[in-house]
C-alpha positions as CSV (number, residue, x, y, z in Angstrom):
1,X,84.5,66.1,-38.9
2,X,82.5,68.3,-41.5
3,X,79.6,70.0,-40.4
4,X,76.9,69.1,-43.1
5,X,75.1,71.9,-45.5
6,X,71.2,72.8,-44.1
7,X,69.0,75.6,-45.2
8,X,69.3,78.5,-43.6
9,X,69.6,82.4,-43.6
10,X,73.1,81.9,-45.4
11,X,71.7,79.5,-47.9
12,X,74.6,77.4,-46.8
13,X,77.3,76.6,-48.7
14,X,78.2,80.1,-49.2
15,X,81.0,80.7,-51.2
16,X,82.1,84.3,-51.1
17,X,84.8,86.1,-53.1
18,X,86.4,82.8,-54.1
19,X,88.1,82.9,-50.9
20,X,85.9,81.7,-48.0
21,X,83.7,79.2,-47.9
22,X,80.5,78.7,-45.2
23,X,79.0,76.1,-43.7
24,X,76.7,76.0,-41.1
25,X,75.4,73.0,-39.7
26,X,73.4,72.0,-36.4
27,X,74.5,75.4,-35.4
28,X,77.6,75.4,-36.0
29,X,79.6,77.8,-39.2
30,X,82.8,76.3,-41.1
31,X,84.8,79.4,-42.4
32,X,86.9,78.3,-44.2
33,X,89.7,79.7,-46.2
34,X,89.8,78.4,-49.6
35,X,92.2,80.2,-51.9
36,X,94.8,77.1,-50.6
37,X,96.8,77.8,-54.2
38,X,98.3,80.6,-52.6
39,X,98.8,79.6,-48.8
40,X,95.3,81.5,-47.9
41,X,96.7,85.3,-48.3
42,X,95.8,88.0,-47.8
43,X,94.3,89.9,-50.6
44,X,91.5,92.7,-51.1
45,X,88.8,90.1,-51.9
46,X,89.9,87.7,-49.1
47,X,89.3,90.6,-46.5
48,X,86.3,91.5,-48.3
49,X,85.4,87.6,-48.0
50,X,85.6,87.6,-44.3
51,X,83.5,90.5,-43.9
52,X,81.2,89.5,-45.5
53,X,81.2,86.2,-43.7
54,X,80.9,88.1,-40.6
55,X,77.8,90.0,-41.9
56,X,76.3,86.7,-42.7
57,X,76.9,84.5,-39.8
58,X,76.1,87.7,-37.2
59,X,72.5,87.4,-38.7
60,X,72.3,83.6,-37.9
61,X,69.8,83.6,-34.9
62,X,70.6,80.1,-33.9
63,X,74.6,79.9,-34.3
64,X,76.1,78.9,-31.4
65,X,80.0,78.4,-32.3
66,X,82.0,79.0,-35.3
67,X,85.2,77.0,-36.6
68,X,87.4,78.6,-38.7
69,X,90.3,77.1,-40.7
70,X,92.1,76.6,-43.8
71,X,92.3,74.6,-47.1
72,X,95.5,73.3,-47.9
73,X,98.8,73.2,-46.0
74,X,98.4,76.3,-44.4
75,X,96.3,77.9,-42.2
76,X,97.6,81.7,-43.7
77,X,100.8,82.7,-44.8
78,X,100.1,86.4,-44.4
79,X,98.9,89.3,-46.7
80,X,99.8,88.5,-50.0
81,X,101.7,91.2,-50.8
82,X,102.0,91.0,-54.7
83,X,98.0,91.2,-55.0
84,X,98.6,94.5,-53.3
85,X,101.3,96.4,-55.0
86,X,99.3,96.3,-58.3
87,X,97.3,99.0,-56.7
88,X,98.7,99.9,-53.5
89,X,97.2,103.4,-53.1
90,X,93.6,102.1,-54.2
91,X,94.1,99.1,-51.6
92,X,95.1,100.9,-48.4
93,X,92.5,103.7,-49.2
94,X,90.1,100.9,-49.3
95,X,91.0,98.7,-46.8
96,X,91.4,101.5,-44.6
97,X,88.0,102.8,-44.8
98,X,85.4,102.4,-41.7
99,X,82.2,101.7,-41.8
100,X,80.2,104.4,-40.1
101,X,80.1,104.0,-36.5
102,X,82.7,101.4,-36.6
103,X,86.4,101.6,-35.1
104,X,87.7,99.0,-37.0
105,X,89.0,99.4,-40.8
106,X,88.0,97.2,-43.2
107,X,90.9,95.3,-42.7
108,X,90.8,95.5,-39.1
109,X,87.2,93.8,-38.7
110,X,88.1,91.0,-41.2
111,X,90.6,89.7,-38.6
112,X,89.5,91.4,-35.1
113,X,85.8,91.7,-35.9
114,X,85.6,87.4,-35.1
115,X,86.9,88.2,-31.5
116,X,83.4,90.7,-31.6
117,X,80.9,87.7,-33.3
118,X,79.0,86.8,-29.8
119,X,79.7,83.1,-30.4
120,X,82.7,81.2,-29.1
121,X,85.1,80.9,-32.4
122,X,87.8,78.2,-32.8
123,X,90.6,78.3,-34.7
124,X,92.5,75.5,-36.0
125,X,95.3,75.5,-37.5
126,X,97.7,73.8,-39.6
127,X,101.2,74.6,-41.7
128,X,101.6,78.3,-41.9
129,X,100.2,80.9,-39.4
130,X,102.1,84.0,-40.0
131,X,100.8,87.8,-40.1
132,X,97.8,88.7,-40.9
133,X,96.7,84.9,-40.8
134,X,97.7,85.1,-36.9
135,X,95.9,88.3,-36.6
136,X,92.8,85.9,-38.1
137,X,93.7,83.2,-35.0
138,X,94.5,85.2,-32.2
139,X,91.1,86.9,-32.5
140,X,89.3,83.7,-32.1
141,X,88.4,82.5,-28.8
142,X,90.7,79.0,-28.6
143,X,93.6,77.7,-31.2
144,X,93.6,74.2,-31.8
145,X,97.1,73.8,-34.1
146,X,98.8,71.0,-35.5
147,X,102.2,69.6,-34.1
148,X,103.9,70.7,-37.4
149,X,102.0,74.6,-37.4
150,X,104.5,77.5,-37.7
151,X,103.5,81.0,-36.2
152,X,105.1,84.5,-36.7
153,X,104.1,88.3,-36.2
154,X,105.3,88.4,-39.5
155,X,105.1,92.1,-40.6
156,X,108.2,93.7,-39.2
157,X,110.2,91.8,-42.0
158,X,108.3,94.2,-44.2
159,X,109.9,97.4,-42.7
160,X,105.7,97.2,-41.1
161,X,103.5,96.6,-37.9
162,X,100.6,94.8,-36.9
163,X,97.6,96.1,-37.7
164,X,94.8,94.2,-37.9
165,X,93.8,93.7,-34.3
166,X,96.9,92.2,-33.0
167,X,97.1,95.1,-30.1
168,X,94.1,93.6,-28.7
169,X,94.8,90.1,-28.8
170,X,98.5,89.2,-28.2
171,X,98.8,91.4,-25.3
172,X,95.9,89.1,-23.3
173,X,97.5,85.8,-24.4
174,X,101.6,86.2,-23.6
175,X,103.7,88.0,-21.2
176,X,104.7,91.9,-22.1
177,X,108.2,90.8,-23.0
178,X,107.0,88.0,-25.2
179,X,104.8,89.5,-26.7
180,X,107.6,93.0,-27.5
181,X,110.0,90.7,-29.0
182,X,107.7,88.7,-31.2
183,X,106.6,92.0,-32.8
184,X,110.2,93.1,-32.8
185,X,111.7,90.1,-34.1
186,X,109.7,88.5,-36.4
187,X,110.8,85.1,-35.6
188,X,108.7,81.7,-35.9
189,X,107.4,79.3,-33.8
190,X,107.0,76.1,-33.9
191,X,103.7,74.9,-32.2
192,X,105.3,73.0,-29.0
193,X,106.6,76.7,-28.2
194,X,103.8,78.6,-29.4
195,X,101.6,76.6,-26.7
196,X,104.1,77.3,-23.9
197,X,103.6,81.0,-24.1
198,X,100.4,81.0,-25.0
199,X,99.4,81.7,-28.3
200,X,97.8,78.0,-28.9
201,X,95.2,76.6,-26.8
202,X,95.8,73.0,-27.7
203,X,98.1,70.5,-29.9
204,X,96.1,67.8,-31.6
205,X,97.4,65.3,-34.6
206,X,93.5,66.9,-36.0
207,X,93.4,70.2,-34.9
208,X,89.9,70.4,-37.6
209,X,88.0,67.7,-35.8
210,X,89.7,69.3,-32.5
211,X,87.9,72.2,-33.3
212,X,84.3,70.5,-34.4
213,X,84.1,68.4,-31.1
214,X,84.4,71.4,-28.9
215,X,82.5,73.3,-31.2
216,X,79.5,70.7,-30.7
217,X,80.5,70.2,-27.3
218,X,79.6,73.6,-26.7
219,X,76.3,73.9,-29.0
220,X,74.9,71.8,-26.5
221,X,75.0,74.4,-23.7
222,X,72.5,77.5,-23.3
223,X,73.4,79.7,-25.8
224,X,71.7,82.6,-24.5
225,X,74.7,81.8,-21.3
226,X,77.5,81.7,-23.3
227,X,76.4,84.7,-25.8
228,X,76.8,86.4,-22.1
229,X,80.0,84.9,-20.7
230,X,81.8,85.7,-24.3
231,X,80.6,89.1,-23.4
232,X,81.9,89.0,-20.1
233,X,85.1,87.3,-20.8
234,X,85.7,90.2,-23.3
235,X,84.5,93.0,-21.6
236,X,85.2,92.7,-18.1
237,X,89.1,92.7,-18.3
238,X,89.3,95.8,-19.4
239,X,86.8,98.1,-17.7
240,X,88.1,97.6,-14.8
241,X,86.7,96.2,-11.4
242,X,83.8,98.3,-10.7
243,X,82.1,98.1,-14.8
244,X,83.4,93.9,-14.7
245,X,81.5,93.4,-11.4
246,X,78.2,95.4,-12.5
247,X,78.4,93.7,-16.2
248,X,78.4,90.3,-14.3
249,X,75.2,91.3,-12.1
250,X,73.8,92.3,-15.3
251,X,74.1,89.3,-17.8
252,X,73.2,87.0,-14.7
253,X,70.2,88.7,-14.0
254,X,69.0,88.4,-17.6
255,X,69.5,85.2,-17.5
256,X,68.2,83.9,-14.4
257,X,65.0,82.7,-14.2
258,X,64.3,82.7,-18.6
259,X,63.1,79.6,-20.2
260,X,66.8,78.8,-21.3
261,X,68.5,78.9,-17.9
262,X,65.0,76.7,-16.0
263,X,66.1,74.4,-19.2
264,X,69.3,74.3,-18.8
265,X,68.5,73.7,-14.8
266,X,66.3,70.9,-15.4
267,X,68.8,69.2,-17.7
268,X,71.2,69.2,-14.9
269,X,69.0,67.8,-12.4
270,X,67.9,65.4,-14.7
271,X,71.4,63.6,-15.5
């Protein structure tokens, strides 16, 4: 299913970087990785790409879900580590830097900085998901993955760890001890496994038009209520009872009562 182009604040198709491509249709944004020649790696202007995606679609007042996915056979094979070498010193000095104000690295926000866009994102994923490019999944909110899709925390092969967001992601999707020896080991899954402990949300013969349904499927609820459950569902968990509790009374109140929720009440009734 593919979203079609309408005018709006991205002057949609966007293509940015030659890397990533977006769509936005009937609310909805298709990310989509597009540098399918080379298994969608990681490279300076890819991460630059997905920032600047971010910048984009977080300025779309009516965006209610993203999608993102990739050309080709694989979702991402990982940082593409050849692009790097040619100037590793000017690369990590560069991907390392933060914006002012902001905790993530460059690096860091073009993977984790989805998980902070306040509209549900869905991944879906086919062929390769390994490294940084499941760093990209794992921060959206649901992974829709093809029967044949491969995962790995790829980057202790390269004598490395993760680091672009995976400590804030894995740890809320597997058990401690899977989570320890997928960083440890390295090791790939196939997508039967990676849906038994947790790091896909659903196997589908189309995880693409997977994704697009829910995506519409959700488009059709309030948006202004699930801008404030994604909040919720990110921020509760970890600031403990007393902040989750009060951050619930808080988003409920804002929402009770506006034009959205009375619309969204008379809907209800009405079906």
């Amino acid at each position: 299913m593919e979203p079609q182009a309408i005018e709006s604040s991205t002057n949609s198709p966007l293509v940015l970087e030659d890397r990533v491509r977006v769509t936005v249709g009937d609310g909805i944004a298709d990310v989509r990785l597009i540098r399918s020649d080379k298994h969608n790696g990681f490279d300076e202007p890819m991460v630059n790409a997905l920032n600047q995606a971010l910048d984009r679609l977080g300025d779309e007042p009516d965006l209610r879900a993203v999608v993102l996915c990739g050309e080709g056979p694989s979702f991402s094979a990982g940082l593409d580590f050849k692009s790097f070498m040619q100037d590793p010193e000017g690369s990590a000095e560069r991907l390392f830097a933060h914006r002012e104000g902001d905790v993530q690295n460059l690096a860091q926000r073009s993977t984790h900085g989805w998980r902070a866009l306040e509209v549900p994102v869905i991944a879906a994923v086919q062929g390769a998901c390994f490294g940084a490019g499941l760093q990209l999944a794992l921060a959206a909110d649901l992974r829709m993955a093809a029967p044949s899709a491969r995962f790995s925390v790829m980057e202790i092969r390269y004598g490395l760890i993760p680091d672009m967001g995976l400590s804030q992601t894995l740890p809320g999707l597997v058990r401690d001890d899977v989570a320890r020896e997928l960083v440890y080991t390295g090791r790939v899954l196939e997508a039967p496994e990676a849906y038994g402990v947790g790091l896909v949300s659903r196997i589908n013969d189309d995880p693409l038009g997977a994704a697009m349904r829910l995506a519409a499927e959700i488009s059709t609820r309030s948006p202004d209520a699930i801008r404030s459950a994604k909040r919720l569902l990110g921020a509760a968990p970890r600031g403990g009872v007393a902040a989750g509790l009060a951050l619930e009374e808080e988003l409920q109140q804002a929402l009770l009562g506006s034009p959205r929720q009375l619309a969204a009440v008379a809907e209800a009734l009405a079906g």
